[in-house]
N, C-alpha and C positions, 0 to 999 in steps of 0.2 A: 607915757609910752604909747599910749592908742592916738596921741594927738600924731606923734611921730611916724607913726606907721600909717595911718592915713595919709597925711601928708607926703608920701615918699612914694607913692604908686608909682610917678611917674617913673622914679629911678627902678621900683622894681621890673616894671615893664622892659627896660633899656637892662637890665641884667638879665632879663630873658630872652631879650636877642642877642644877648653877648653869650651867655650860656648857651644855647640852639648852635650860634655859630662856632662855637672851641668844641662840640661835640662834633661839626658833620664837617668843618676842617679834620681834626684828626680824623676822624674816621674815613673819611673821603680820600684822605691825603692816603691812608693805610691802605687802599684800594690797589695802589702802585705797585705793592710788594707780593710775592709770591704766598708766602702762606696765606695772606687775608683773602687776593684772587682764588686761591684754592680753599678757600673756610667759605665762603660763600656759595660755594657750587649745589649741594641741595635743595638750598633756596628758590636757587635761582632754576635748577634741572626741573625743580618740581611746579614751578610757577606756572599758571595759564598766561600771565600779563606778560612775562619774563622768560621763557624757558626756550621762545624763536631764536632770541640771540646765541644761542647754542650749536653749535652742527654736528654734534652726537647726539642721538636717541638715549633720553635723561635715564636709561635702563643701567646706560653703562658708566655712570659718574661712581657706583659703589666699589668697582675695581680699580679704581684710580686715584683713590684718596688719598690725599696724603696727611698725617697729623700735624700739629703745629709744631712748623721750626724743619719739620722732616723735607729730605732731599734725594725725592726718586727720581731718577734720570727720566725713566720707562715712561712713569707717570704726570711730569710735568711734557713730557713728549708730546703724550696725549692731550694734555689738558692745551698746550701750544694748538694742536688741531682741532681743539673743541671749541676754540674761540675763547674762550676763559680767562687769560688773563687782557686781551681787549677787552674786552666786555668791561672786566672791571676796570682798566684805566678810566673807559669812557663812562661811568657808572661813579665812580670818583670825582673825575671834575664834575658832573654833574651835582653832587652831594656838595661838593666845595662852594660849587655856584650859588646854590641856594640858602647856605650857610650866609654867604657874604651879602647876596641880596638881603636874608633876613637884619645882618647887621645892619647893612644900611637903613632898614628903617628909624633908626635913631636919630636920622638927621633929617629922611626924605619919606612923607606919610604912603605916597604911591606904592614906591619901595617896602617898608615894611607890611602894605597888606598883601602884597603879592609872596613875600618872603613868607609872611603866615601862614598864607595858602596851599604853597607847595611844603613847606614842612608838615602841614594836615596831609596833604595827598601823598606823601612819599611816606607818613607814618602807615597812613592806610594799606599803602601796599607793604608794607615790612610786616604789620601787625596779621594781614592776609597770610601770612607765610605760618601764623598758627596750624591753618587750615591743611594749607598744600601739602608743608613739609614732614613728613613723617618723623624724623630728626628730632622735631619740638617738645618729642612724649618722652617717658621714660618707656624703652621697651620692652616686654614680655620677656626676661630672660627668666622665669622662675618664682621671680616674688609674685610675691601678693600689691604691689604698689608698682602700678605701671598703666601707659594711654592718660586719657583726659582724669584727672586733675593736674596727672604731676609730671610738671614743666620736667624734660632736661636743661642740660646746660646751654642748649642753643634757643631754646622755649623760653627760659625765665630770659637771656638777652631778648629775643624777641619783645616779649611782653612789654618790656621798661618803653617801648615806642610809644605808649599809650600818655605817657608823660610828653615825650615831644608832642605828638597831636596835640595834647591840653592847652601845650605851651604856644605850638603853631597858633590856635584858635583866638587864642587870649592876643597875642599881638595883633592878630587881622584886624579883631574886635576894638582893639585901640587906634591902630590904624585907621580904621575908617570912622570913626567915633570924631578923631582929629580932622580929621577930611572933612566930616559932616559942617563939624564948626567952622570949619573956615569958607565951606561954603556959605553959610549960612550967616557971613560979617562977622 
């Protein structure tokens, strides 16, 4: 069994670009649709790196929310002039891009370190969103269990980005590991 799983690096490597890219297709792909455009906007309102693409004052994304699946006229109005759901289209191919590029590493070394790379950097700024987004805690309504430690619901997604980073890292790492060798005859 350890002979096996030594032996098989290569294929797990190549299941980690294939896993990286079925996560940021779909997800990317979901960027299209109105509730995910609108499930991102905290994020996004509260970001330093992110929150320009906006052209509301991120004060006012709290009365506009909509829940998931929900269909406010009023509120998707707004969120139309907030830039919001552009934002996410072009935020989505972007996520799809780099999904595919990271696929491609399987076949082309250049290709998957660059696909590594940006799945590290677009982990980083997702994981950033710990920080910014107020959203990520659980908040003070009464209990005794709320702020940092404990994640909400958009907190613990956040955090699982830590796995994509890992995974970005590990394919660069192979990627140029391959590169090295064949420079090197």
């Amino acid at each position: 069994m350890l002979t096996l799983l030594a032996n098989s690096q290569r294929q797990f490597f190549n299941f980690m670009r294939i896993a990286i890219f079925v996560v940021m297709a779909w997800i990317g792909g979901l960027k299209a649709f109105q509730y995910e455009a609108d499930g991102i906007v905290p994020f996004v309102a509260n970001s330093p790196v992110m929150s320009f693409f906006y052209n509301e004052p991120s004060s006012e994304y709290k009365k506009h929310k909509n829940k998931e699946g929900e269909v406010v006229e009023k509120n998707i109005q707004w969120h139309q002039k907030n830039g919001t759901y552009v934002f996410s289209y072009g935020l989505g191919t972007v996520i799809v891009i780099i999904g595919l590029i990271t696929l491609a590493g399987i076949f082309n070394d250049r290709l998957g370190l660059a696909g590594g790379l940006l799945t590290f950097g677009m982990s980083l700024v997702t994981l950033s969103f710990l920080i910014t987004t107020p959203e990520t805690w659980v908040p003070d309504l009464g209990g005794a269990e709320h702020g940092f430690p404990y994640l909400s619901g958009a907190g613990r997604l956040v955090i699982k980005d830590i796995i994509m980073m890992a995974g970005g890292l590990l394919i660069a790492s192979d990627s140029a590991q391959r590169m090295l060798k064949v420079k090197a005859g």
